[in-house]
ZADOKE-522441 format. One record per residue: residue in three letters; x, y, z of N, C-alpha, C in turn. Coordinates in steps of 0.02 Angstrom, whole numbers, plus 50000, padded with zeros to 5 digits. Each point is the difference from the previous one (the first is absolute). Layout:
BEGIN
ALAXYZXYZXYZ;...
END
This chain:
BEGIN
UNK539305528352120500714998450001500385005450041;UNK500474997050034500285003950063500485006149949;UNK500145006050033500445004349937500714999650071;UNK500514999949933500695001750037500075005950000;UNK500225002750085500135007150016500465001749967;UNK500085007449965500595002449962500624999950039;UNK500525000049983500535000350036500225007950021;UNK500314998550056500215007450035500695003749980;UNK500005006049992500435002549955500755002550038;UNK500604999049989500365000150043500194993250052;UNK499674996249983499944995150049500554997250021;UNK500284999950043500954995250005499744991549989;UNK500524997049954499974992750010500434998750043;UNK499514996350034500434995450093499674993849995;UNK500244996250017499974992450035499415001950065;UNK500265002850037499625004150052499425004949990;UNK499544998450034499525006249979500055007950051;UNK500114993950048500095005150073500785000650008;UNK500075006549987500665003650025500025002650075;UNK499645002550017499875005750054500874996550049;UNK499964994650001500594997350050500765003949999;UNK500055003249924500465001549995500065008750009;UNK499644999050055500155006750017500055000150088;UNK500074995550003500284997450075500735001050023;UNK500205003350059500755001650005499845001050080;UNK500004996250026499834997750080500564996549995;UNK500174996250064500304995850010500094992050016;UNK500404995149970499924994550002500254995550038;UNK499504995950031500474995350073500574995449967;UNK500394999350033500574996750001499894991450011;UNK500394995049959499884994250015499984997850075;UNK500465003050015500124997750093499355000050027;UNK499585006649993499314999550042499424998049988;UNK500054994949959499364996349968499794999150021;UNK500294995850068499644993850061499465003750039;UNK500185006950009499785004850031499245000250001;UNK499884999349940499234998649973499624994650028;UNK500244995649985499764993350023500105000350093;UNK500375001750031500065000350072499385005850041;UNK500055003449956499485005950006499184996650002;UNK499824997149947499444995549989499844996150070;UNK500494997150019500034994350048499875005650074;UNK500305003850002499935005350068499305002449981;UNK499645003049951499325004949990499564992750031;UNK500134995149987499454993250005500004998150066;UNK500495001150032499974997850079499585006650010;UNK500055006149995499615003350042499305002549976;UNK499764995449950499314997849981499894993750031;UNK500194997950035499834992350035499975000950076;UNK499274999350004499904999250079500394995750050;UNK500064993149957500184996450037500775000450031;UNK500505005249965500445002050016499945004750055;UNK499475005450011499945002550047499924996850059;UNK499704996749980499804994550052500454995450055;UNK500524998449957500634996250008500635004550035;UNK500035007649982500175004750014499815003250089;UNK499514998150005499525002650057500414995850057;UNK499824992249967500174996950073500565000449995;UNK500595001149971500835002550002499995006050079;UNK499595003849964500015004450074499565000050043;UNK499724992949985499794998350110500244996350015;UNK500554997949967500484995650032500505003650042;UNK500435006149952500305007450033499685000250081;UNK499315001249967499705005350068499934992850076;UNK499864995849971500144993150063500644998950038;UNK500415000049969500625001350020500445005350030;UNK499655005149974500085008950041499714999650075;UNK499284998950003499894997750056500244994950042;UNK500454994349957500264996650070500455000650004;UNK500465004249952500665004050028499875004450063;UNK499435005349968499885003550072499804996450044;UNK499764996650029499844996850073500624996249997;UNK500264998049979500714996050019500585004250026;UNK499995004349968500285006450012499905003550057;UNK499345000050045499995005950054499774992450054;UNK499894994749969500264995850075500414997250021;UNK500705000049979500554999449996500485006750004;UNK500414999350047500625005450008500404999649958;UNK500145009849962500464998749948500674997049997;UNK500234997849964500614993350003500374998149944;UNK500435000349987500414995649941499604996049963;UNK499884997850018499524993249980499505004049964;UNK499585005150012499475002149968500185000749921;UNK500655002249990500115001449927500154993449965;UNK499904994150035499864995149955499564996349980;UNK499575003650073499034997849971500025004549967;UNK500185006449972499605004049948500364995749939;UNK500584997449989500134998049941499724992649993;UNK499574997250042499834994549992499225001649978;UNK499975006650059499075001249951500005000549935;UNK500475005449987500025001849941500154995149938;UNK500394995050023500004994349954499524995749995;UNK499514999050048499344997249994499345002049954;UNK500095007950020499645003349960499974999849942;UNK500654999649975500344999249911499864992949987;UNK499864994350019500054992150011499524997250022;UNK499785005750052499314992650017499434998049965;UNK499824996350017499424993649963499495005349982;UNK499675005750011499605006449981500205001949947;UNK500525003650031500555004049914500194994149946;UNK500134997650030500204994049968499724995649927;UNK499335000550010499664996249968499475006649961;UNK500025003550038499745005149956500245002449929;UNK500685002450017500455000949962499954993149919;UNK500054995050053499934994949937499404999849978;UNK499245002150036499544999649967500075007949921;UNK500425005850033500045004749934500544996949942;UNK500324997450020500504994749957499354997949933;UNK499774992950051499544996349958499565005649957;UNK499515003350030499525003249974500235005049911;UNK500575002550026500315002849960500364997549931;UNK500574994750023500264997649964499824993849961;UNK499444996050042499754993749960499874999949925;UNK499595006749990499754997749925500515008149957;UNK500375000350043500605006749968500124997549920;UNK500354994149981500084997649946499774994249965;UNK499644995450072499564993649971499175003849970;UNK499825006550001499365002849989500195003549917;UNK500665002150001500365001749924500044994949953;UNK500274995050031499954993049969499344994649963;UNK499555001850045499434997850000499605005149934;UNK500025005750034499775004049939500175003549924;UNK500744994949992500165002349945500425007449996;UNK500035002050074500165008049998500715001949985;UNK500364994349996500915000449998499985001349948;UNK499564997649932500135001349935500135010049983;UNK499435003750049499725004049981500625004350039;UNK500204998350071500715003150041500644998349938;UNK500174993449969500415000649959500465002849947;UNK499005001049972500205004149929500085005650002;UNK499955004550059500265006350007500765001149995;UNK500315005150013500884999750023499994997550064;UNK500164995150009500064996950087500284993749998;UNK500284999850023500434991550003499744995650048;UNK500184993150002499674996250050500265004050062;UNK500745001050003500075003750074499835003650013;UNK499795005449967499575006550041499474998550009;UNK499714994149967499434999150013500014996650090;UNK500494995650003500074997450046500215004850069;UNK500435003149979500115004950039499515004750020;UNK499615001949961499465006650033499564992050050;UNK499874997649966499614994250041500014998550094;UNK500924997649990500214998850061500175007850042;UNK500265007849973500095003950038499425003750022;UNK499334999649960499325000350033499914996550075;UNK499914994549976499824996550087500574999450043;UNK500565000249993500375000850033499825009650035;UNK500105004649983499905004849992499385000350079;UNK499584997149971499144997950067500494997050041;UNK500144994449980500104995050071500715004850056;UNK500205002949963500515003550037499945006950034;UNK499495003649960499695006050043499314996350079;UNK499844991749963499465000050068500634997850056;UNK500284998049988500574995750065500485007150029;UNK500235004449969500455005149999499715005850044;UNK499415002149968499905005950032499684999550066;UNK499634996450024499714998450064500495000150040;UNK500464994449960500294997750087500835007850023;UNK500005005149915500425004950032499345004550047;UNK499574998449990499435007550038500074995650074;UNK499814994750011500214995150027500465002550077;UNK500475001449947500625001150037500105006150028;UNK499885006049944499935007350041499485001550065;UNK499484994549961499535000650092500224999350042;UNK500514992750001500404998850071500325003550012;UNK500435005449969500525004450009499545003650014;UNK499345003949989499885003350028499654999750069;UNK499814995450022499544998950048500374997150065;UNK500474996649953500514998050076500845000649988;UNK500015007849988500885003850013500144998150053;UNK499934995950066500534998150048500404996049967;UNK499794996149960500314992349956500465002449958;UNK500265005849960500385003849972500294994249951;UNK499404998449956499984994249963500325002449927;UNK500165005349985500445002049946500754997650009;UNK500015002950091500785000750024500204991950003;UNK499584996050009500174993350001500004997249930;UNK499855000449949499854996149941500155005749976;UNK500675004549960500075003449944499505001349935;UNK500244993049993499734997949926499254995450008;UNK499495001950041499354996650020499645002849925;UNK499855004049963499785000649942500304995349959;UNK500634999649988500304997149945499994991250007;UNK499974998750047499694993650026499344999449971;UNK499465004450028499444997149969499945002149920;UNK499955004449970500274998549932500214994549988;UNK500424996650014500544992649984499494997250021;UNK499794998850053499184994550011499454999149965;UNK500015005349975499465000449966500074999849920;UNK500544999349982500284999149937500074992249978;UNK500004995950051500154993549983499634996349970;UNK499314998750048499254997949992499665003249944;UNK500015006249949499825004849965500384996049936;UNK500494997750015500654997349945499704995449988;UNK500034994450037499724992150000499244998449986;UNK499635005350016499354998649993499615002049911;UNK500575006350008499765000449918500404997649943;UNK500574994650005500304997949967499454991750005;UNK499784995750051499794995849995499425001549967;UNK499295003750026499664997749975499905003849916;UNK500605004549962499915001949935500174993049946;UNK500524994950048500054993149973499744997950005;UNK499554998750052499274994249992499605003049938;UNK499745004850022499525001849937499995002349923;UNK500725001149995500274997549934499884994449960;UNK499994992550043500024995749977499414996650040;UNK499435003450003499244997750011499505003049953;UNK499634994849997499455003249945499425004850027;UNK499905001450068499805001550035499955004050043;UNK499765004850022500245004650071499964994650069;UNK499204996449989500004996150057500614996649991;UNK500244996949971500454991350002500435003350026;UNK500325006049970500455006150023500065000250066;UNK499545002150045500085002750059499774992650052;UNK499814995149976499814994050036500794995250023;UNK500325002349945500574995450000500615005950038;UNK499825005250011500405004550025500035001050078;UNK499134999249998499844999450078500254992350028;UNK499894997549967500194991350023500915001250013;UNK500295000849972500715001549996500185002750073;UNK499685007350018500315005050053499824995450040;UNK499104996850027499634998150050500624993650029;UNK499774995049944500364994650021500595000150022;UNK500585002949946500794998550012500105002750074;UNK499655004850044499895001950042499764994550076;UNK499395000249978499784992050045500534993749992;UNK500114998549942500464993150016500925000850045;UNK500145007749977500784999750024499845002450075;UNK499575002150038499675000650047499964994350054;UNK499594997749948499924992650038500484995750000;UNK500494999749947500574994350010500645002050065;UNK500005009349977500475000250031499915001750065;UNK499214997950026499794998650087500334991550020;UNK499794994249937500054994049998500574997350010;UNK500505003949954500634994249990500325003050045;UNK500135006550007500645003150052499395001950063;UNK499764997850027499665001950082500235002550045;UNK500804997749993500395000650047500535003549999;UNK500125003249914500685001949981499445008249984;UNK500035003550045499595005249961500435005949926;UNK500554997450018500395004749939499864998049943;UNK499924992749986500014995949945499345002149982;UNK499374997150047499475001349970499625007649989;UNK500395005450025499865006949990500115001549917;UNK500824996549991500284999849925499324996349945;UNK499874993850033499584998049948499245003149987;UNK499765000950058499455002949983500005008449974;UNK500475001649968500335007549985500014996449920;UNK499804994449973500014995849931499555001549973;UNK499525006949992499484998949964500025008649976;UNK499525004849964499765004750000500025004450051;UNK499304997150028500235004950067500834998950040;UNK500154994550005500385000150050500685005849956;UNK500194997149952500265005549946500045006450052;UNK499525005749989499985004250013499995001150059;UNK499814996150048499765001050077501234999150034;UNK500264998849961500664996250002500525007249989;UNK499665003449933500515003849974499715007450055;UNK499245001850011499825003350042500345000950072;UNK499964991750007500495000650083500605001149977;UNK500474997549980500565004749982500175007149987;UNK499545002649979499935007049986500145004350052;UNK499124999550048500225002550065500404996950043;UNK500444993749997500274998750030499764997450078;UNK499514993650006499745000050092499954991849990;UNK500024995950074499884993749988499164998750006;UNK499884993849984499354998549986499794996750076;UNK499504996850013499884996250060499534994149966;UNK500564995149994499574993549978499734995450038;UNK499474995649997499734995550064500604995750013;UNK499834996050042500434993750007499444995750013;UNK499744993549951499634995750005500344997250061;UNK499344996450044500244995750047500215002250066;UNK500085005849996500255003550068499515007750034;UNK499274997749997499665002050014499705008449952;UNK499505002650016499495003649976500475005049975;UNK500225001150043500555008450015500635001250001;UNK500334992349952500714999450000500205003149940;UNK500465007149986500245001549955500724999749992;UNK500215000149953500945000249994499865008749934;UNK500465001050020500485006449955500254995649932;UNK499745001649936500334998149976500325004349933;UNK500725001749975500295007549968499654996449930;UNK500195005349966499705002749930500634997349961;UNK499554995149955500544995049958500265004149956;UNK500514997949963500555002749972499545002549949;UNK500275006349968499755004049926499854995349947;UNK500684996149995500054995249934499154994749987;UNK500054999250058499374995650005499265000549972;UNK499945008550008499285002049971500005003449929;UNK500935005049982500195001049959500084996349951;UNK500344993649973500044994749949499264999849984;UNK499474996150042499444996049974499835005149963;UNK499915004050019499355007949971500355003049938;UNK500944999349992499925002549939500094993349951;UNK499964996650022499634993149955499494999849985;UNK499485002750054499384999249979499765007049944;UNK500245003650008500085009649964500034995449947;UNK500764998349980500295000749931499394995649958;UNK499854992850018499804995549974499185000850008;UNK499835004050007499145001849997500085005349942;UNK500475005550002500055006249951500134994849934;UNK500434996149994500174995849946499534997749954;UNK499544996050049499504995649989499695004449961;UNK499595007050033499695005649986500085002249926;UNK500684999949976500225005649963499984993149934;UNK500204992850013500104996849944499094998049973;UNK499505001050058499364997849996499635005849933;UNK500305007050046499505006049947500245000049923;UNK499394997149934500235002549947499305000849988;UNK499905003849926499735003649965499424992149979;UNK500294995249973499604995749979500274993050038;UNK499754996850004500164990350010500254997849950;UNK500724998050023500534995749963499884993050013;UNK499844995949954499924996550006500774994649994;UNK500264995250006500714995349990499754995949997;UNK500434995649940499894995849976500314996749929;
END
């Protein structure tokens, strides 16, 4: 027969066995920086993921492609007025083109797909819940994580970007022409960083899935892209303002819209029908245009986001 140990003399009665805690006098975080945690998580995981490196890489051979055909454009051509608007047209390519472009959305996807449809799936909101944390900080460290990536890969390149040119070709006195050429790209690079991690934290909120997540995300950018493209070659052929406006109706065009505005340069659109090499000038549509959709699309993805995350499934009824 088992014997009961004598009891210990002096012993304090506690509810608790373990005190030791109460001899803690450190300091305690503040509600405001909860999110902090959770955003932190999301940054340590991109730079355990190859495939972000990866995605990262070709960001800057896109840079370095474009450096080189600045320079040869640059020394076969006499310096000119004009040159400072191929640099703001490189430079807006660089930030925009189909390279950067899709890269960027491939760290989007990779990142954000299973951000909260992989929490969801695994039961893990219960376990983020029951701590001190609210759905918004939860949401918040979520979205200022990848935002956070997507805005240091678009941001910092294209300012190093820029000091190269300043340094390599001071005849262009490309400060003295563009004041505010930093604060521009900042603003460029802020837009796409906005939109990309506000959409896809709403898709995958409300997917059970990382894949379904990033399938329906990629389908979204790819397509809305190809179809306003193609219509607005189709219906306006002839009106190139109209169809510059429409095919500016999608994701990319979104950003490729508020970008040209930024630096401020016209575009060179084809003209169907009037041979190989027919371009027209066409200006950078009004702010309102790329501004409205995107914070429609912001508000109403964060929404979606924030009414999707709970602790358990509510069921109605």
């Amino acid at each position: 027969m088992k014997k009961t140990p004598p009891p210990v003399l002096n012993a304090q009665t506690s509810p608790i066995a373990d005190l030791s805690y109460r001899g803690y006098n450190g300091p305690l975080k503040l509600h405001a920086v909860r999110w902090w945690v959770v955003a932190l998580y999301t940054i340590r995981r991109a730079r355990r993921s190859v495939g972000f490196w990866v995605l990262t890489g070709v960001c800057a051979l896109s840079y370095l492609f474009h450096a080189l055909g600045f320079y040869f454009q640059h020394n076969l051509s006499s310096l000119s007025p004009s040159m400072h608007q191929v640099f703001a047209q490189t430079l807006f390519s660089v930030m925009n083109g189909s390279l950067n472009e899709y890269a960027v959305m491939g760290i989007a996807l990779l990142l954000g797909a299973g951000s909260i449809a992989a929490d969801n799936r695994a039961n893990a909101l219960m376990v983020y819940l029951a701590r001190p944390i609210t759905r918004t900080d939860y949401l918040a460290g979520k979205w200022s994580g990848l935002f956070l990536i997507l805005y240091s890969v678009i941001a910092i390149p294209s300012i190093l970007y820029c000091l190269t040119a300043m340094t390599a070709f001071s005849d262009m006195h490309i400060l003295q022409q563009d004041h505010w050429v930093f604060v521009h790209i900042l603003l460029a690079a802020l837009f796409p960083a906005v939109v990309l991690t506000s959409l896809i934290l709403g898709i995958s909120a409300w997917s059970k899935s990382a894949f379904s997540a990033g399938a329906l995300f990629a389908s979204i950018y790819i397509l809305s892209n190809t179809i306003a493209g193609i219509l607005g070659m189709v219906l306006f052929r002839k009106q190139p303002d109209k169809a510059n406006l429409l095919s500016h109706c999608s994701l990319s065009g979104l950003m490729d819209a508020f970008a040209q505005r930024v630096f401020h340069f016209n575009m060179k659109q084809p003209m169907l029908g009037r041979g190989p090499f027919a371009f027209t000038d066409t200006p950078p549509v009004l702010l309102r245009y790329s501004l409205i959709p995107a914070l429609v699309i912001v508000v109403l993805c964060l929404l979606a986001a924030h009414q999707r995350i709970r602790a358990v499934e509510i069921v109605k009824g």
